[in-house]
C-alpha positions in Angstrom: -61.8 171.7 -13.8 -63.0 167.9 -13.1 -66.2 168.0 -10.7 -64.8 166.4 -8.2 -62.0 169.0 -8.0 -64.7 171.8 -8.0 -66.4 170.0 -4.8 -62.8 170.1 -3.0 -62.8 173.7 -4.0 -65.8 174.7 -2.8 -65.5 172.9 0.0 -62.0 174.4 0.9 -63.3 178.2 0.2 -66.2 177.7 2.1 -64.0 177.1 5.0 -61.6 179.9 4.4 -64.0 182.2 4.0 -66.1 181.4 7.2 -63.2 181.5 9.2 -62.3 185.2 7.7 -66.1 186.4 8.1 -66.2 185.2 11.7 -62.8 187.1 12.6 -63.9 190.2 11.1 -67.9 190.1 12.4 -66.5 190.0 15.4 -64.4 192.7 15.2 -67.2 195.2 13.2 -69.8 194.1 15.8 -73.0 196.5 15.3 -76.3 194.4 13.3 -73.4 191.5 12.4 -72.9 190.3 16.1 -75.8 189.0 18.1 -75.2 189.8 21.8 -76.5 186.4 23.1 -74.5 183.0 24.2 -71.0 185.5 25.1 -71.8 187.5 21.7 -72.0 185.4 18.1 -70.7 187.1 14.7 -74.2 187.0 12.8 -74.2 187.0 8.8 -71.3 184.6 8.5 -73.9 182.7 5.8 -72.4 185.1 3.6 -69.1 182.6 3.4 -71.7 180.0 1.4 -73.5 182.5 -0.4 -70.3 183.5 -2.1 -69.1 180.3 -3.2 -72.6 179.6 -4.2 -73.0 182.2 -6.4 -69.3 181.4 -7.9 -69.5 177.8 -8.5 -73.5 177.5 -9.6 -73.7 177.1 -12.8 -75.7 179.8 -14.9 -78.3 181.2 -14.5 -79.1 179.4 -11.0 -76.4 181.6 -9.3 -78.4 184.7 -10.2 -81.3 183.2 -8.3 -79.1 182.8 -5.3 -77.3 186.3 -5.7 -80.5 188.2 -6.1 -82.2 186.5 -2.4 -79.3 186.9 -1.2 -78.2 190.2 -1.8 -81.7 191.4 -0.3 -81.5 188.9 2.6 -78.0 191.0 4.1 -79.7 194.3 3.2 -81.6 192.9 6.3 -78.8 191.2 8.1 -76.8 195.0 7.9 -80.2 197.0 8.7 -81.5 194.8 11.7 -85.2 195.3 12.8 -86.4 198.8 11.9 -89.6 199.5 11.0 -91.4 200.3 7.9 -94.5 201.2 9.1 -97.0 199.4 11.4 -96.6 195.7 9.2 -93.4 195.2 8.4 -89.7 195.6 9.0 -87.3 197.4 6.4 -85.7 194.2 6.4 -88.7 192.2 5.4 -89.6 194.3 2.8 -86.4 193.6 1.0 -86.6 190.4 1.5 -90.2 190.0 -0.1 -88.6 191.9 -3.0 -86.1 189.6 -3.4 -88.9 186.7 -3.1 -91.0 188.2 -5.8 -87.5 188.6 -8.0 -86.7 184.9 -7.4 -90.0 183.8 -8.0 -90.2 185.8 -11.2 -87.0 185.1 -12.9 -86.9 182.0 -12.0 -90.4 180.8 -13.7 -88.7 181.7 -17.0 -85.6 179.8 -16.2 -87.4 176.6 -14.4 -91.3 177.2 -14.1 -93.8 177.3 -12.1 -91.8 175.3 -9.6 -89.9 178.3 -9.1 -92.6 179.7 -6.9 -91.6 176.8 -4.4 -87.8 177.3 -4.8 -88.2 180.8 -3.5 -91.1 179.7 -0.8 -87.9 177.5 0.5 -87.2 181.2 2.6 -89.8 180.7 4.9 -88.9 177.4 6.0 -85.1 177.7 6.3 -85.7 181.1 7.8 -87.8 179.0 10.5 -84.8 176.2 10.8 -82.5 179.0 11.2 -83.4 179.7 14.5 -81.9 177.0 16.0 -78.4 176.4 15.7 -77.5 173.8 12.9 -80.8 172.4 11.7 -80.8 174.7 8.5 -77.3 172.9 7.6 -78.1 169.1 9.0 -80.9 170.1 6.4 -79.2 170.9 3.3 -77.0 167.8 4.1 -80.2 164.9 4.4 -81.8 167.0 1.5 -78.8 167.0 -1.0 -78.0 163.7 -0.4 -81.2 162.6 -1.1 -81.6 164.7 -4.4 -77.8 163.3 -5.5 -79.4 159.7 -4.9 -82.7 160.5 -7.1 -80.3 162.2 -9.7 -77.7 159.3 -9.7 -80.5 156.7 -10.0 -82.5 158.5 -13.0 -78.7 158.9 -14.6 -79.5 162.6 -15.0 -76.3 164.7 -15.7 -77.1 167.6 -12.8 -76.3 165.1 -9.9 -73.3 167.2 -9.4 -75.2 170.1 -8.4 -76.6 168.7 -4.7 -73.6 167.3 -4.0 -71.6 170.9 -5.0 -74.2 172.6 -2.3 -73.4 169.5 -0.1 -69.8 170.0 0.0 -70.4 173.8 0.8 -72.4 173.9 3.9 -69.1 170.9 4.7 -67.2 173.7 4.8 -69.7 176.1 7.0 -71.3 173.8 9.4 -69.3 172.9 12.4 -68.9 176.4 14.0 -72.7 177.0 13.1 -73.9 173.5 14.3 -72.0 174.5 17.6 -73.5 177.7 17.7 -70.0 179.4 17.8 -71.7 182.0 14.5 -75.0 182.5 13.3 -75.5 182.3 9.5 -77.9 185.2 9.5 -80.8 185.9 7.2 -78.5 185.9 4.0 -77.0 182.2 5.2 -80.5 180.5 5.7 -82.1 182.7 2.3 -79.4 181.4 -0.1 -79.2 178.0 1.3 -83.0 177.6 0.9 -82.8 178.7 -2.7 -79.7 176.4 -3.5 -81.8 173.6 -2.2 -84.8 174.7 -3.8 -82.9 174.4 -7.3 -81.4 170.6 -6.7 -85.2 169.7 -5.2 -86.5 171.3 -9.0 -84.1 169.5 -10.8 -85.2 166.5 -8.9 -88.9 167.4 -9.7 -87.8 167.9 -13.6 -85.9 164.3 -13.7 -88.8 162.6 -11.8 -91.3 164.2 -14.2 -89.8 163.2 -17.4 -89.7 159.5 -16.4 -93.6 159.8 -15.8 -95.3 161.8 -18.6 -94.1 163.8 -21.2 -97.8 165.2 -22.0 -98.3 166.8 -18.7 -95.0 167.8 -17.9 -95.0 171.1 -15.4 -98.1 169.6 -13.0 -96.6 166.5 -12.5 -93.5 168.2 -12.0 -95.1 171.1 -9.4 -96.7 168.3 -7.5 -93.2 166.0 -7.2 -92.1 169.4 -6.2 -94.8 169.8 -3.3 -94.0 166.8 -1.9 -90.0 167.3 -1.6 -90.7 170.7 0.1 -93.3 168.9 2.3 -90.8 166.5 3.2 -88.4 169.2 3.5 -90.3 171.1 6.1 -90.9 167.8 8.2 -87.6 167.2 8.4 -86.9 170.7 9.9 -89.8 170.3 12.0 -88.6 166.8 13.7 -85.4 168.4 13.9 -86.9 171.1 16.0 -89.0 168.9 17.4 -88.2 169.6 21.3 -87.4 173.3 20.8 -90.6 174.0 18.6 -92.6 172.1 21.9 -91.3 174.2 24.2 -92.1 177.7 21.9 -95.7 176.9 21.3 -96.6 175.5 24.8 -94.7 178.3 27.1 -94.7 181.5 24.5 -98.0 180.6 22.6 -100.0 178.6 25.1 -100.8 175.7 22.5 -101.6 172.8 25.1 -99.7 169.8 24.3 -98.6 170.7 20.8 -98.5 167.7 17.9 -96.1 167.1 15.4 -98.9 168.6 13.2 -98.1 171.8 14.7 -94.7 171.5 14.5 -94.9 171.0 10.7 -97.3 174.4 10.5 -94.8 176.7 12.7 -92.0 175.8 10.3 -94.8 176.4 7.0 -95.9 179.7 8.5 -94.1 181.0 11.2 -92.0 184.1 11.7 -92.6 187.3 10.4 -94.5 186.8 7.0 -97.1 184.1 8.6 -97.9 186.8 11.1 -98.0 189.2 8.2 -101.0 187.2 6.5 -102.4 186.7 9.5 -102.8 190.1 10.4 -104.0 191.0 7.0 -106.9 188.0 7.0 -107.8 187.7 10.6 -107.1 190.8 11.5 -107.8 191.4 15.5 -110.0 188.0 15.5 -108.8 184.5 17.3 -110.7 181.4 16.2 -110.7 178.3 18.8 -110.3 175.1 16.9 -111.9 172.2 18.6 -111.9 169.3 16.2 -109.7 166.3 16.6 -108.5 166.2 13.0 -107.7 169.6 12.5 -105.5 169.5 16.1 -104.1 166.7 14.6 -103.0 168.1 11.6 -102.0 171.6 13.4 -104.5 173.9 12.6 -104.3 175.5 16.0 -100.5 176.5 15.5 -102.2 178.1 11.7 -105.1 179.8 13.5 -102.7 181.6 16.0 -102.9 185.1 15.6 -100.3 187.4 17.8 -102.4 190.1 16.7 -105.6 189.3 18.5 -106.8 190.9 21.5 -106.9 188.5 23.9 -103.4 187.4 22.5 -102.0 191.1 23.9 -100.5 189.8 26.4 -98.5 187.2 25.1 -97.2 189.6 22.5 -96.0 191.9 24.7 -93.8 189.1 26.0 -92.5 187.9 22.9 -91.8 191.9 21.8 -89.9 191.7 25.4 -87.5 189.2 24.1 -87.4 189.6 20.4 -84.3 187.2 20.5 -87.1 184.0 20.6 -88.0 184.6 17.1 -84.6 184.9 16.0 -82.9 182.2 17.5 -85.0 179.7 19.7 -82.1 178.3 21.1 -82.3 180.8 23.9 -85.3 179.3 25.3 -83.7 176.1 26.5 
């Protein structure tokens, strides 16, 4: 098959199979259909996931399989608990994390650890409706652009993932589905692999003596870049969270950036774990600035009570955003 006949392809089953997983969420209902906005099918992600893991080449699809096998374990189980930390759901996920993070350093590195750390932050875009897609299309676009310059033979690979998300986005971007927690997992990974095959081309043209830190650090900088993007994209949503739900007075961009890097569940993990019930007040300009209060936040704090309790009131604000507006 040429490439470009593969792109249609993918492009064409994406849209099939979105339409098919939309019908029949609907019609199963239970963990798969979010009762907010008139009802939404949730998990329709898997659409992408499939034809990711079918038209990636090997071993890359494994990577996305394995995150996103454990992502729908969570999509199917919802929010039960496992204990007083975490969620069933979670834990699988962090499984899967750990599995991506593992296999992957002995297919691509240490930059693997980054391709899987690309959960967090499109777990964070996901909760608004479209910005995990408008994401992966900036994103792959750039990465076909840095390929296509350097001459480097993977530049069909963003472009594939491109064409994909083509196929899923317009019922998502309206917020007709939601691509649920296997949708936003296996996009980040996809993405993760065309940013580290982006970080390998950009490498090689700089040293060939100190190969895997120069490559890590191009790496940090696309998933920097990456999570700025989602953060200006949720720029007036994100304002709204941290100012009404969290009490951050007149949030900056700064902590826009650090809600995307360590929001959600696992950031409130870690926080529990290192500050345990303790909230630190962060007065300097320059930390502000660069959004250590939105870091610093710690749901778990006594004098934070309150405010959790709210949130735990409408668990929906941590799932999808878009309800606040």
């Amino acid at each position: 098959m040429e490439i470009y006949q593969m792109w249609i392809a993918a492009f064409i089953l994406s849209l099939i199979l979105t339409i098919i997983f939309t019908v029949l969420f609907t019609k199963i209902k239970g963990n798969l259909f979010e009762d907010i906005r008139g009802g939404i099918p949730r998990g329709v992600g898997i659409a992408p996931f499939i034809v990711m893991v079918l038209f990636f080449p090997v071993p890359y699809n494994y990577l996305i399989a394995i995150i996103g096998i454990t992502a729908f374990i969570d999509d199917i189980i919802g929010r039960r608990k496992l204990g007083s930390y975490m969620e069933i759901g979670q834990f699988f996920r962090g499984i899967g994390i750990l599995v991506v993070m593992i296999y992957g350093y002995f297919v691509m590195g240490p930059v693997a650890i980054l391709v899987a750390l690309m959960v967090q932050i499109f777990n964070i875009a996901d909760m608004q409706p479209g910005t995990a897609c408008l994401t992966v299309v900036i994103m792959s676009v750039i990465s076909f652009a840095i390929l296509a310059i350097l001459r480097s033979p993977a530049y069909y690979l963003p472009v594939l993932l491109l064409f994909i998300c083509l196929g899923y986005i317009s019922q998502d971007y309206s917020g007709y589905i939601m691509m649920g927690e296997i949708g936003n997992h296996s996009f980040g990974v996809a993405l993760g692999i065309c940013l580290a095959l982006v970080s390998a081309a950009l490498a090689k043209t700089v040293t060939t003596t100190a190969f895997y830190p120069v490559e890590f650090l191009i790496m940090i900088v696309l998933f920097l870049i990456t999570t700025m993007i989602i953060a200006k994209l949720r720029e007036e949503t994100l304002h709204y969270y941290l100012e009404n739900y969290l009490h951050i007075e007149n949030p900056t961009y700064g902590d826009y950036v650090m809600d995307v890097l360590t929001g959600g569940g696992l950031g409130d993990l870690f926080r529990r774990l290192i500050l345990e019930d303790k909230q630190y007040a962060v007065n300097n300009n320059l930390a502000i600035t660069l959004g250590a209060r939105r870091l610093a936040y710690n749901p778990h704090a006594r004098k934070n009570s309150n405010k959790k309790e709210s949130l735990e009131k409408h668990p929906h604000l941590r799932e999808d955003e878009e309800g606040l507006l």
